[in-house]
KETIRO-459792 format. One record per atom (N, C-alpha, C): residue in one letter; x, y, z. Coordinates in steps of 0.001 Angstrom, whole numbers, padded with zeros to 6 digits, always signed. Layout:
! residues N
AXYZ ...
! end
This chain:
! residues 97
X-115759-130726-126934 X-117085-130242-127221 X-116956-128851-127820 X-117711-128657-129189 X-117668-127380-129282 X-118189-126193-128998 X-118141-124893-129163 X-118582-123345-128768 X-120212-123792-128355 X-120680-124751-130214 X-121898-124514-130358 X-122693-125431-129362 X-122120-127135-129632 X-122640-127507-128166 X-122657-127228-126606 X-121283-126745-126242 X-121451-126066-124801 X-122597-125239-124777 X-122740-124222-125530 X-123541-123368-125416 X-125314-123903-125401 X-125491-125222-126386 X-126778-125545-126312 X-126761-126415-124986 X-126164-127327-124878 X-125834-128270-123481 X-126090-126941-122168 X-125936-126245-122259 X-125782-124985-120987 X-127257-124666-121110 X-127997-124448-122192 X-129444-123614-122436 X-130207-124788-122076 X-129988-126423-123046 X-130736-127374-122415 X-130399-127907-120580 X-129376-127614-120406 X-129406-127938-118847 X-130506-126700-117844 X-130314-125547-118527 X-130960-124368-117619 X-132618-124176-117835 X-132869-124802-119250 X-134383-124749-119194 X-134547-126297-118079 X-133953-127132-117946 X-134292-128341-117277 X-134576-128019-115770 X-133324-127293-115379 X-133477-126809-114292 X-134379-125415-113530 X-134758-124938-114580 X-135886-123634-114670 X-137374-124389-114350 X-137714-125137-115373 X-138376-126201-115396 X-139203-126941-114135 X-138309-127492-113414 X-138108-128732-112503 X-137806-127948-111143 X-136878-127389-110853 X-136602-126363-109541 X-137411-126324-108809 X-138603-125466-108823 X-139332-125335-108095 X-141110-126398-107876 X-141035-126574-108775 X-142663-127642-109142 X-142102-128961-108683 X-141643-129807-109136 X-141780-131171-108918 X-139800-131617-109241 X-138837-131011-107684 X-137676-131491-108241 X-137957-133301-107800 X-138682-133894-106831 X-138410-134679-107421 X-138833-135791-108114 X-139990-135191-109070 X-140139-136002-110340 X-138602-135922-111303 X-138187-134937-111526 X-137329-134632-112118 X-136593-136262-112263 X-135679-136210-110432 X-134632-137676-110612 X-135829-138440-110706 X-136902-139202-110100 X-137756-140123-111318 X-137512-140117-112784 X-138109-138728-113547 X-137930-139551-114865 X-136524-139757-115213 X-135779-138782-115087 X-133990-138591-116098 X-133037-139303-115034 X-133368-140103-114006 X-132350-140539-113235 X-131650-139718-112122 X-131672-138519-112493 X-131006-137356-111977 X-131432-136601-110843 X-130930-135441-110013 X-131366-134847-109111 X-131560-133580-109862 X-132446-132225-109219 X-131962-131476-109609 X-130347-131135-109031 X-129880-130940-107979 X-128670-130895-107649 X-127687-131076-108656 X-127652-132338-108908 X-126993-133755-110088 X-127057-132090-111181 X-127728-131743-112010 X-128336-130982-112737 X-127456-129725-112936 X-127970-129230-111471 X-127436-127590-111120 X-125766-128036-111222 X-124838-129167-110509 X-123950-128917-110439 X-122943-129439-111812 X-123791-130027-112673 X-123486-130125-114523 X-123674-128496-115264 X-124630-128186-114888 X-124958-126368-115270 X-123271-125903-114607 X-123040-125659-113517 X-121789-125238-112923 X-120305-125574-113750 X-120458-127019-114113 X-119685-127089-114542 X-119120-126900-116177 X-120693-126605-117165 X-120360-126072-118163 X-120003-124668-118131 X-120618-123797-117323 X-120036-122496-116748 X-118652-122170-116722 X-118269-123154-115972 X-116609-123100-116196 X-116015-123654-117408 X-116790-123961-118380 X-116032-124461-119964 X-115456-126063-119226 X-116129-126505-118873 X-115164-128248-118911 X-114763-128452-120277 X-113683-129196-120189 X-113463-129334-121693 X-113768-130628-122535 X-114393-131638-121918 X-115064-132801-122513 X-116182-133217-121438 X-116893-133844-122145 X-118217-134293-121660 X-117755-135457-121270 X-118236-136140-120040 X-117999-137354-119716 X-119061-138519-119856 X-119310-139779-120159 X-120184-140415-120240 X-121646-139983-119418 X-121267-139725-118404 X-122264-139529-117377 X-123233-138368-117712 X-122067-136870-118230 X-122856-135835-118577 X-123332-136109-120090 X-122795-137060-120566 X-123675-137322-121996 X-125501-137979-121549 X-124652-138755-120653 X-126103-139273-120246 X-127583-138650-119426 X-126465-138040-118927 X-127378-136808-118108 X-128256-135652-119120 X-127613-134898-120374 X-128110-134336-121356 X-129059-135315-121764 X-128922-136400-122413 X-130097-136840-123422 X-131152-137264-123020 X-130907-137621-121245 X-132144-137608-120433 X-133150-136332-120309 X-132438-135031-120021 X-132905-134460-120126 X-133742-133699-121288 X-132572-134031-122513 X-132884-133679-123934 X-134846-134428-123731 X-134543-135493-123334 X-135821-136341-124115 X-137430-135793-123426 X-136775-134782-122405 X-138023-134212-121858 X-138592-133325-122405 X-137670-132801-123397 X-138201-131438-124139 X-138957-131404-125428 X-139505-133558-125175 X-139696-134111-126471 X-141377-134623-126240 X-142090-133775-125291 X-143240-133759-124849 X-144048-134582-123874 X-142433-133888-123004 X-143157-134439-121166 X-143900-133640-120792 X-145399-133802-120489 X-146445-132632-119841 X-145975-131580-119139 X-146384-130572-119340 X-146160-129425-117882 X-144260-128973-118117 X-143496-129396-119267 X-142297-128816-119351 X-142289-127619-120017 X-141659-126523-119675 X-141590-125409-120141 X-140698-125372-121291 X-141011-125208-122534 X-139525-125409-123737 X-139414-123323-123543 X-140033-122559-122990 X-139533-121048-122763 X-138139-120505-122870 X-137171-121349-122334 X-135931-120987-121871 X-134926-121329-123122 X-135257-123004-123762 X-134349-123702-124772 X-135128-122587-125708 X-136366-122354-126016 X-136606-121691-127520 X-135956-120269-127083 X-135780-119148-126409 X-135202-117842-125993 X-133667-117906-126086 X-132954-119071-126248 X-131564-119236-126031 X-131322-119664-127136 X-131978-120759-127623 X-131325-121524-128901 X-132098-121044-130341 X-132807-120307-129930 X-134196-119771-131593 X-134841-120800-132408 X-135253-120279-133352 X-136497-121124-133841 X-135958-122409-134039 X-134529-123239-133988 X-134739-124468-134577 X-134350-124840-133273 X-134919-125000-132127 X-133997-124966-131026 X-134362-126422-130899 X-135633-127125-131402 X-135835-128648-130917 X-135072-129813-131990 X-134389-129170-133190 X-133407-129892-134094 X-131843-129774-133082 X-131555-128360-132210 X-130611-128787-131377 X-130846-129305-130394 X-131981-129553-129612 X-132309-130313-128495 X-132346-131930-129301 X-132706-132313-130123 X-132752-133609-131110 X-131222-133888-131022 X-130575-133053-131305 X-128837-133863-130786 X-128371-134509-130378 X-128911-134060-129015 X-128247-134352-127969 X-128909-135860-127787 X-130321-136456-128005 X-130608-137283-127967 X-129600-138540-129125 X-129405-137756-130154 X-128738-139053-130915 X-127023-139197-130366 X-126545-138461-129451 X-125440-138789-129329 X-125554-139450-128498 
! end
């Protein structure tokens, strides 16, 4: 994975979890499958630079990706402050991979 995806994969995991944390974690695993936990401990592990994405964290991103694609009440605050103005063409990525 490269500089540029770790880095968006890290901004889309942290607005997810900014997001979801405190309001409704668990709608969260309802819609994306996921926990926040599941979440926080994928955030952890891009932190430490993993060096490939595994099926699971692919799957885990584009779930989340697809929330930022106008699930009510989601905050895009965090992905637009991290990633800038084209930040929903890099959130769109992650969905086609």
């Amino acid at each position: 994975m490269t500089t540029f995806h770790s880095e968006a994969a890290k901004a889309l995991v942290a607005g997810i979890i900014a997001t979801w944390v405190d309001d409704w974690p668990d709608e969260l695993e309802t819609i994306t499958g996921y926990t926040v936990q599941d979440y926080q401990e994928l955030a952890r592990r891009l932190e430490n630079g993993i060096a490939q994405l595994t099926p699971l964290d692919r799957h885990m991103l584009r779930n989340a990706a697809a929330q930022f694609s106008g699930y009510p009440g989601i905050s895009t605050r965090h992905c637009e402050l991290s990633l800038g103005g084209n930040w929903r063409e890099i959130v769109r990525t992650f969905l086609e991979r």
